[in-house]
ChimeraX commands (.cxc) that place a marker at each C-alpha (Angstrom):
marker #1 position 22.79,-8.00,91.87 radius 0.5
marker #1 position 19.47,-8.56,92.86 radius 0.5
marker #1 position 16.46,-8.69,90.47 radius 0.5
marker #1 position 12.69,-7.37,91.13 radius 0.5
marker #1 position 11.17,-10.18,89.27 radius 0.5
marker #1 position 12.54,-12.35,92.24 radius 0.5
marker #1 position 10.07,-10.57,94.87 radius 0.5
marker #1 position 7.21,-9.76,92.52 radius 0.5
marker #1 position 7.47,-12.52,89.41 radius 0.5
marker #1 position 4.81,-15.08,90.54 radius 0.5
marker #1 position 2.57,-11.97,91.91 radius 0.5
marker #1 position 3.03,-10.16,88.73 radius 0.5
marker #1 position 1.74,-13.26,86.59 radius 0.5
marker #1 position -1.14,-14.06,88.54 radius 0.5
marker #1 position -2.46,-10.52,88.66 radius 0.5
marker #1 position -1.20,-9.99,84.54 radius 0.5
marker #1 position -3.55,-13.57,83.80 radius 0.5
marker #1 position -6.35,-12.86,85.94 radius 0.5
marker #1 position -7.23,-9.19,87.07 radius 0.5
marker #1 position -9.29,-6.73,85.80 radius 0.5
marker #1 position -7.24,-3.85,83.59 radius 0.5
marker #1 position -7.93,-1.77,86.11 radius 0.5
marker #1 position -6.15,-4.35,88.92 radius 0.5
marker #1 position -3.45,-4.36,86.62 radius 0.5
marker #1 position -2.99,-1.22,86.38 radius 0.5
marker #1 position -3.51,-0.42,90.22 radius 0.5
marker #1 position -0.64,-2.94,90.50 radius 0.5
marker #1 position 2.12,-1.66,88.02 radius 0.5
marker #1 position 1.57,1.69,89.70 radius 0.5
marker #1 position 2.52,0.07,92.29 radius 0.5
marker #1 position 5.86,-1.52,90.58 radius 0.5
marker #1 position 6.39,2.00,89.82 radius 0.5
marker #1 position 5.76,3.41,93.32 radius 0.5
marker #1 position 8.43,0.69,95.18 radius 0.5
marker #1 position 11.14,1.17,92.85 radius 0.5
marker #1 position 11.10,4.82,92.94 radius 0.5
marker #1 position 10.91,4.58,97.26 radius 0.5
marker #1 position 13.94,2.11,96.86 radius 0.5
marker #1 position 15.89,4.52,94.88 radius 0.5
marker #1 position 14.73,7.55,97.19 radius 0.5
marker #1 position 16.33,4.90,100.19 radius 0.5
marker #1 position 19.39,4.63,98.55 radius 0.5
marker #1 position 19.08,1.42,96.21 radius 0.5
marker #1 position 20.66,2.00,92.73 radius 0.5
marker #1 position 19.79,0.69,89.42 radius 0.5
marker #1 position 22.04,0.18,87.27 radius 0.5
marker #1 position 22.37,2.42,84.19 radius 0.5
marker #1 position 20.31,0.01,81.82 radius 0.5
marker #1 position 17.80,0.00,84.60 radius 0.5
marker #1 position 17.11,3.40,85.01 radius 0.5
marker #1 position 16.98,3.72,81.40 radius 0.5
marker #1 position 13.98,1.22,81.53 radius 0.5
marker #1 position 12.56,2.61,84.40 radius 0.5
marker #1 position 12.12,5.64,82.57 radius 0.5
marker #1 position 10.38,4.31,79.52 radius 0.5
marker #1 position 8.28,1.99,81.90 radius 0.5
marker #1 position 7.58,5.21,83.29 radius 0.5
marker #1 position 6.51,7.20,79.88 radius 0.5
marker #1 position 4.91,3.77,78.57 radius 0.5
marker #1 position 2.60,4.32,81.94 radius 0.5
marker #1 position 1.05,7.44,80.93 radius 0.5
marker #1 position -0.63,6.18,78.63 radius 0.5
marker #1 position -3.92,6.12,79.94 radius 0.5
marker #1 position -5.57,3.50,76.64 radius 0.5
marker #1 position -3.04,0.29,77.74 radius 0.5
marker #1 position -4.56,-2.62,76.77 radius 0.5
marker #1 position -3.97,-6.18,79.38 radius 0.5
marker #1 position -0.97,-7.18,76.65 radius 0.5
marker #1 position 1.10,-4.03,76.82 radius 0.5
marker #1 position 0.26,-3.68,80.99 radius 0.5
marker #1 position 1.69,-7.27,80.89 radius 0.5
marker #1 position 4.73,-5.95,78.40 radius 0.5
marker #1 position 5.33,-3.17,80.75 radius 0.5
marker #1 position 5.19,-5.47,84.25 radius 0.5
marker #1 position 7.94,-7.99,82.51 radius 0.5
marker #1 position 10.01,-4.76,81.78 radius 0.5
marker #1 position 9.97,-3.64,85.04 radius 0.5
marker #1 position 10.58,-7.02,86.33 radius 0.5
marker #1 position 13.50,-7.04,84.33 radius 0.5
marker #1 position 15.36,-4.03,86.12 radius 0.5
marker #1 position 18.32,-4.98,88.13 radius 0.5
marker #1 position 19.32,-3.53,91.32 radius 0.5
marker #1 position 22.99,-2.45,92.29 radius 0.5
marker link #1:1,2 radius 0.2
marker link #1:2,3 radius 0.2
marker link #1:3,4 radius 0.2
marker link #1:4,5 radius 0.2
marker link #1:5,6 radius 0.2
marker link #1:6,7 radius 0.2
marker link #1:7,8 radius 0.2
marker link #1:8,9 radius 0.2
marker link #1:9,10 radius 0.2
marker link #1:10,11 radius 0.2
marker link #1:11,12 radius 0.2
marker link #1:12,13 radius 0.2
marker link #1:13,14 radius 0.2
marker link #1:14,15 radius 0.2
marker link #1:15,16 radius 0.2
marker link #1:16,17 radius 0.2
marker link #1:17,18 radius 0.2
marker link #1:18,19 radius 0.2
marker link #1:19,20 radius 0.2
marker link #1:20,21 radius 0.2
marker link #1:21,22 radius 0.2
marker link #1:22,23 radius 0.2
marker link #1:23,24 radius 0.2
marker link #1:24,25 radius 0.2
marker link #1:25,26 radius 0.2
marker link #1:26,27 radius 0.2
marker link #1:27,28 radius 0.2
marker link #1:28,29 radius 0.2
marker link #1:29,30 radius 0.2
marker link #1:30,31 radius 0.2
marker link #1:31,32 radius 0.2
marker link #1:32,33 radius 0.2
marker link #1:33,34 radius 0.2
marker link #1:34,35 radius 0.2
marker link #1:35,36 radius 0.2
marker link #1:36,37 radius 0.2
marker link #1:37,38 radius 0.2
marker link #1:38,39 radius 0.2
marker link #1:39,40 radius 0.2
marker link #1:40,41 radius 0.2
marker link #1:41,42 radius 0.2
marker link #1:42,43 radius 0.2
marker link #1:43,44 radius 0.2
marker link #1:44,45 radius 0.2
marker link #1:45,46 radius 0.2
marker link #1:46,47 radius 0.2
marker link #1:47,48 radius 0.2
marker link #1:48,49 radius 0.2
marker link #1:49,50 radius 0.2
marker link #1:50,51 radius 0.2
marker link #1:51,52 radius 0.2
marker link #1:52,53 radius 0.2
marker link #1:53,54 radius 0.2
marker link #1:54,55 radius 0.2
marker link #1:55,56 radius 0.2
marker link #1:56,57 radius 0.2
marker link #1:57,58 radius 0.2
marker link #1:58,59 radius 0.2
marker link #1:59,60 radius 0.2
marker link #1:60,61 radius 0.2
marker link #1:61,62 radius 0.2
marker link #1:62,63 radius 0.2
marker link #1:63,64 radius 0.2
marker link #1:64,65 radius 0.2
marker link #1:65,66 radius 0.2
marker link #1:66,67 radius 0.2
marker link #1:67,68 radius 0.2
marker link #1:68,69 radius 0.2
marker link #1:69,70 radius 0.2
marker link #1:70,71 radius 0.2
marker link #1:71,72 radius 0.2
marker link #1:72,73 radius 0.2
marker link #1:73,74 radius 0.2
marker link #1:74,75 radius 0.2
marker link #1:75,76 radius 0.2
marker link #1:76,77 radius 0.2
marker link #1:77,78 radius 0.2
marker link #1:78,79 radius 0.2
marker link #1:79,80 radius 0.2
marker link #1:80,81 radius 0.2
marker link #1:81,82 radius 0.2
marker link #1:82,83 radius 0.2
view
């Protein structure tokens, strides 16, 4: 099984540290964005994945996200394993 954290990990922390919320943001839309083209390509999550891509999802909405739960959300995502 492969892991997103393995393409995006360093990206995700340098952006998390040092962008504006609005970078952040921009860039966990992003997250978002990939994984659902990878599952519209045929890539599966596992079960425990989708569940969390689904909350990541709901979490997103949220439009008042301060840079600690953006950062929460972008080590969730990075947690989601690929079948």
């Amino acid at each position: 099984m492969a892991r997103f954290d393995d393409v995006e990990g360093v990206i995700a922390t340098m952006i998390t540290q040092d962008a504006s919320l609005e970078r952040i943001r921009e860039f966990t839309h992003n997250i978002l964005e990939s994984l659902d083209a990878a599952m519209a390509a045929g890539i599966a999550l596992t079960s425990a994945g989708q569940e969390t891509l689904a909350i990541c999802k709901n979490d997103f909405e949220q439009e008042d996200l301060d840079r600690a739960q953006y950062c929460n959300l972008v080590k969730r995502l990075q947690s989601i394993r690929l079948s």
